[in-house]
C-alpha positions as a Python dict, from the first residue, in 0.01 Angstrom:
ca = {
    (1, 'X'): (0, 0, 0),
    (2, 'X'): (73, -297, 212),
    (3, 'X'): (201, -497, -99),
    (4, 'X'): (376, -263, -247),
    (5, 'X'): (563, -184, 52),
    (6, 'X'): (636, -583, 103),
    (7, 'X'): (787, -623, -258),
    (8, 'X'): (891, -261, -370),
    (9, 'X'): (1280, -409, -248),
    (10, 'X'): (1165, -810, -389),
    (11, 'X'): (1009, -790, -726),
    (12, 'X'): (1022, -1163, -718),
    (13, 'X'): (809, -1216, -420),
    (14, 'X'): (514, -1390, -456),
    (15, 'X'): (220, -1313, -285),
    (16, 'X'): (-163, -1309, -264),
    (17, 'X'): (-415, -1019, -162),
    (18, 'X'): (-745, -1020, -43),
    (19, 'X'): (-950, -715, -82),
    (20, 'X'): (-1338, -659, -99),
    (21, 'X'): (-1397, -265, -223),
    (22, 'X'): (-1370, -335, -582),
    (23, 'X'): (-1259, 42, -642),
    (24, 'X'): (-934, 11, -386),
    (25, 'X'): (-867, -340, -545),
    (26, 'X'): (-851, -224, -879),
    (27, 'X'): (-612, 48, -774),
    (28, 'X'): (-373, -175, -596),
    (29, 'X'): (-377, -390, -934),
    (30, 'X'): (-281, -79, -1147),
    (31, 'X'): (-5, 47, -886),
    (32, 'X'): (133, -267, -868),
    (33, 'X'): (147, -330, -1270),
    (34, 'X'): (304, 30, -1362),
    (35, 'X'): (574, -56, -1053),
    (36, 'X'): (647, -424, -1149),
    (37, 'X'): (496, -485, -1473),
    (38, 'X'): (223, -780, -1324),
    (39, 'X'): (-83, -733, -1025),
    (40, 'X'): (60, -1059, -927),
    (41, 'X'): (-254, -1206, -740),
    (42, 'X'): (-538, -961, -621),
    (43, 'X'): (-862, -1112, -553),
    (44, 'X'): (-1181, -936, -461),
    (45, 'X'): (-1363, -1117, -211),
    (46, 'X'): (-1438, -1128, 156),
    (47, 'X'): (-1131, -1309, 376),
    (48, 'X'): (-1403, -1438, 608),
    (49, 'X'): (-1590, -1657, 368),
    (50, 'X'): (-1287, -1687, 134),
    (51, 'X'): (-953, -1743, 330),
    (52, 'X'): (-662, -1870, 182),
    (53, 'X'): (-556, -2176, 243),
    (54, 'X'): (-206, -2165, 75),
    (55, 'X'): (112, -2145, 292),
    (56, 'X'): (265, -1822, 340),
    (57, 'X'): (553, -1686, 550),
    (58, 'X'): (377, -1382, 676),
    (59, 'X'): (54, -1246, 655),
    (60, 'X'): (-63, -901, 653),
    (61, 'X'): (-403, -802, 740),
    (62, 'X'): (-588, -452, 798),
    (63, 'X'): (-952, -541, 882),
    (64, 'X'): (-1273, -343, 952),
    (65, 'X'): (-1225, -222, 1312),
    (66, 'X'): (-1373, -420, 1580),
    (67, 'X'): (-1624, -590, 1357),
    (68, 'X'): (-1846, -906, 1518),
    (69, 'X'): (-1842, -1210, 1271),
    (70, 'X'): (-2197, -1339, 1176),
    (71, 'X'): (-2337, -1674, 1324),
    (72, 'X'): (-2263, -1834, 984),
    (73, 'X'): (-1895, -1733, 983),
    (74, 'X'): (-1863, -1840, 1317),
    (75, 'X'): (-1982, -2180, 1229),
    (76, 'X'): (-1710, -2178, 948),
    (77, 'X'): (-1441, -2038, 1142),
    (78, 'X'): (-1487, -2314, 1435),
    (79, 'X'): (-1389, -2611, 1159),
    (80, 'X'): (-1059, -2412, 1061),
    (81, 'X'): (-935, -2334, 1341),
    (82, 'X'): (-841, -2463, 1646),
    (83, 'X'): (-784, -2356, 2016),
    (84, 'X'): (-1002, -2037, 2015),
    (85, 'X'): (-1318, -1985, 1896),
    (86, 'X'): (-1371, -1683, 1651),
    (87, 'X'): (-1620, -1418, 1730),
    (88, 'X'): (-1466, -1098, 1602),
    (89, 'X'): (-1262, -1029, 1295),
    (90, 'X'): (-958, -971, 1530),
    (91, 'X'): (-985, -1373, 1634),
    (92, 'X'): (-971, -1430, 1264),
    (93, 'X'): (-692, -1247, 1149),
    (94, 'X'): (-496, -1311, 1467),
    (95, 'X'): (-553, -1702, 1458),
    (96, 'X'): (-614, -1778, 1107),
    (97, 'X'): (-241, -1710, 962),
    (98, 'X'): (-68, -1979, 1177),
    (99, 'X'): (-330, -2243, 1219),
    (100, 'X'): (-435, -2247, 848),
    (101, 'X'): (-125, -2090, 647),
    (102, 'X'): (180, -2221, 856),
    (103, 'X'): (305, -1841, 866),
    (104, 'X'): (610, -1729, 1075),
    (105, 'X'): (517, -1397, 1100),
    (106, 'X'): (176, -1157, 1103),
    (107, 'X'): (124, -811, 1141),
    (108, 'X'): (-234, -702, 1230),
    (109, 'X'): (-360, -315, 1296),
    (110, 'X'): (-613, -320, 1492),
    (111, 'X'): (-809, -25, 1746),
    (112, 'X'): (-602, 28, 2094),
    (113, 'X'): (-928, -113, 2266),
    (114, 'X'): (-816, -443, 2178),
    (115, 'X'): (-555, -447, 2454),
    (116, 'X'): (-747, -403, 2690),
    (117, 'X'): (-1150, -442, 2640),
    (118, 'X'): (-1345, -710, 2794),
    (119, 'X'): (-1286, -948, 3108),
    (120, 'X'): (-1235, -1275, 3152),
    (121, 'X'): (-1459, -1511, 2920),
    (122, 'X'): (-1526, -1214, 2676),
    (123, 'X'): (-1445, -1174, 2293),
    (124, 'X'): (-1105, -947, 2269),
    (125, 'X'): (-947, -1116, 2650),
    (126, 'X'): (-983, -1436, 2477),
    (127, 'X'): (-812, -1338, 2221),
    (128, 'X'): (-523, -1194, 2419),
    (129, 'X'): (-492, -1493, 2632),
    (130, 'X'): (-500, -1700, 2312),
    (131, 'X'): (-188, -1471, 2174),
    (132, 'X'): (-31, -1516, 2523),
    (133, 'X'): (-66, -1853, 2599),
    (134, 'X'): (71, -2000, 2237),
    (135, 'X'): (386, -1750, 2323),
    (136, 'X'): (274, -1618, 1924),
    (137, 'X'): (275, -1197, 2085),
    (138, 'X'): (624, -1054, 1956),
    (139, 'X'): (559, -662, 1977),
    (140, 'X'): (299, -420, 2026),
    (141, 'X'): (316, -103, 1879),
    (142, 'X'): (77, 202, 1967),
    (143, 'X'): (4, 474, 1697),
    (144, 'X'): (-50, 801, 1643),
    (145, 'X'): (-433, 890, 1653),
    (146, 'X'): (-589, 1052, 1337),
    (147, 'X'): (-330, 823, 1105),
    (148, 'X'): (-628, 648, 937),
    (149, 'X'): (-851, 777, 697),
    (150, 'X'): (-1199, 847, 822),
    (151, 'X'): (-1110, 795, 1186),
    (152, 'X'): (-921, 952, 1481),
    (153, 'X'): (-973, 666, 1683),
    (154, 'X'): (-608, 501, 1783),
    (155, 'X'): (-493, 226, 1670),
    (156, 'X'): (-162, -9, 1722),
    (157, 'X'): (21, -312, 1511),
    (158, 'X'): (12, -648, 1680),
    (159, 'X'): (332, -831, 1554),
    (160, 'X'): (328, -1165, 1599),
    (161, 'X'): (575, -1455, 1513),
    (162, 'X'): (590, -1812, 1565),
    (163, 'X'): (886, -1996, 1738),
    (164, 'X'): (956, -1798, 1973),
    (165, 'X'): (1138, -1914, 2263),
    (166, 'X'): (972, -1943, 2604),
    (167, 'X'): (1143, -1645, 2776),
    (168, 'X'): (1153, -1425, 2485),
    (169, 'X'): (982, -1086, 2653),
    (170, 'X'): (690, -871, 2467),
    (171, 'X'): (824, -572, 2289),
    (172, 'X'): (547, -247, 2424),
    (173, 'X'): (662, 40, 2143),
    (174, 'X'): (544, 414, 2254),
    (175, 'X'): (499, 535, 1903),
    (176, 'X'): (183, 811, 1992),
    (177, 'X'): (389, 1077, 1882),
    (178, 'X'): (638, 946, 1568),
    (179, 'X'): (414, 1177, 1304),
    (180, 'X'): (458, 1432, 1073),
    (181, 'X'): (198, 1697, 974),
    (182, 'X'): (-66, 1889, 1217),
    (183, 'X'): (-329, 1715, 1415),
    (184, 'X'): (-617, 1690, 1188),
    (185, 'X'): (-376, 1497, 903),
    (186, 'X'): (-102, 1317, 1048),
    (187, 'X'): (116, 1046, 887),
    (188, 'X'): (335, 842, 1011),
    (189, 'X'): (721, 878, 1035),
    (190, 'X'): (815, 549, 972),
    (191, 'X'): (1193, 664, 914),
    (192, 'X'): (1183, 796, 1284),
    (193, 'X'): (1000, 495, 1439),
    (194, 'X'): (1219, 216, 1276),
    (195, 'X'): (1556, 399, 1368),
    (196, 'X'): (1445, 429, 1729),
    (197, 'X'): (1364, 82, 1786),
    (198, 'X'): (1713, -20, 1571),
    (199, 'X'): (1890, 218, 1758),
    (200, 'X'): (1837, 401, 2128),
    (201, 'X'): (1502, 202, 2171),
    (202, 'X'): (1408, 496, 2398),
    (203, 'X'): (1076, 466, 2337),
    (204, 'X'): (1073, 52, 2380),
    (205, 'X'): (941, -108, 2709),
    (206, 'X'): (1029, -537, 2725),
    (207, 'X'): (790, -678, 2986),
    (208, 'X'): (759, -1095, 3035),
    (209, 'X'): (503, -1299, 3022),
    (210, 'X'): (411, -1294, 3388),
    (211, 'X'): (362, -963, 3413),
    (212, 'X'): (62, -954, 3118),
    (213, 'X'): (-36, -1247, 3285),
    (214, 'X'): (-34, -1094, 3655),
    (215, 'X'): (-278, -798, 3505),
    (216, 'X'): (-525, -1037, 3369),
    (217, 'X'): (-379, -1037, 3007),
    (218, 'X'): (-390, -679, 2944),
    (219, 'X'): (-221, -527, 2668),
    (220, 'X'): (-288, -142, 2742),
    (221, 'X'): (64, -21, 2591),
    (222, 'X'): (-13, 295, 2843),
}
């Protein structure tokens, strides 16, 4: 769904997707070849022994929630990349796209507990203060719970981008309540949510650096 929605408007966009359930791979491959005529590049394998090391201008990841990397991916992540050492899938897919594949932009979802678990020294506040400190945080936006399939646990994007300047705030989007449907199946109404943050931005909050910094790097969009 990702890729489609990334080249549904740019046929001619070129991209590469990693995906280990065979079944869902093989899906994406079929969608993509009735919509376009070609799968482009679909590969099944697992992005933590297998990352790409091709240059791309964004990245797009949806990982296993709050999932620990082994002490042999650990080992493996430490020689790829640098400045923050990678103990959950979250450091990968948060550090990975713009030390190893140049990328300007990345969009990860990830659980809300990111923003805020942990304390100083600790797996996700490393992370955070990682995100912080290389001035790579561009907007955080919280969902609506019971969006995802098999969970109602909520979840948010982390957008990040790459040259931004110094003083450029952190975008905090209140998006709990952009759905459509009752509470057991929700989706999400995209429409709604990208027309309020092109428009009114009533639901946007711009806070600086300082402040994430003054509550020990917390990211709790409440």
């Amino acid at each position: 769904s990702i890729v489609y929605e990334l080249t549904k408007n740019s046929p001619k966009a070129l991209f590469e997707g990693q995906e280990l359930n065979h079944r869902t791979s093989l899906f994406a491959r079929v969608c993509l070849e009735a919509t376009f005529g070609s799968d482009n590049s679909i590969k099944v394998c697992d992005s933590t022994r297998f990352w790409s090391n091709d240059q791309y201008d964004a990245v797009a990841t949806c990982p296993p929630l709050s999932l620990r990397l082994t002490a042999e991916q650990q080992r493996a992540m430490a020689n790829l990349v640098p400045n923050l050492f990678c103990s959950s899938i979250e450091d990968l897919v948060i550090s990975a796209p713009f030390s190893i594949n140049q990328a300007k932009l990345s969009i990860v979802l990830t659980t809300v507990g990111f923003c805020y678990r942990g304390s100083r020294g600790t797996l996700d506040y490393d992370s955070r203060r990682y995100l912080i400190e290389q001035n790579l945080l561009d907007t955080v936006i919280a969902l609506p719970s019971n969006i995802l399939y098999g969970t109602s646990i909520p979840s948010v994007l982390l957008i990040c981008k790459k040259y931004r300047m110094p003083n450029d705030p952190i975008t905090f989007v209140h998006a709990e309540e952009y759905y459509t449907g009752d509470n057991r199946k929700r989706n999400l109404d995209v429409d709604r949510l990208i027309n309020m943050i092109e428009t009114s931005r009533e639901d946007c909050i711009e806070v600086q650096h300082s402040e994430v910094v003054k509550y020990d790097y917390n990211l709790n969009p409440s």
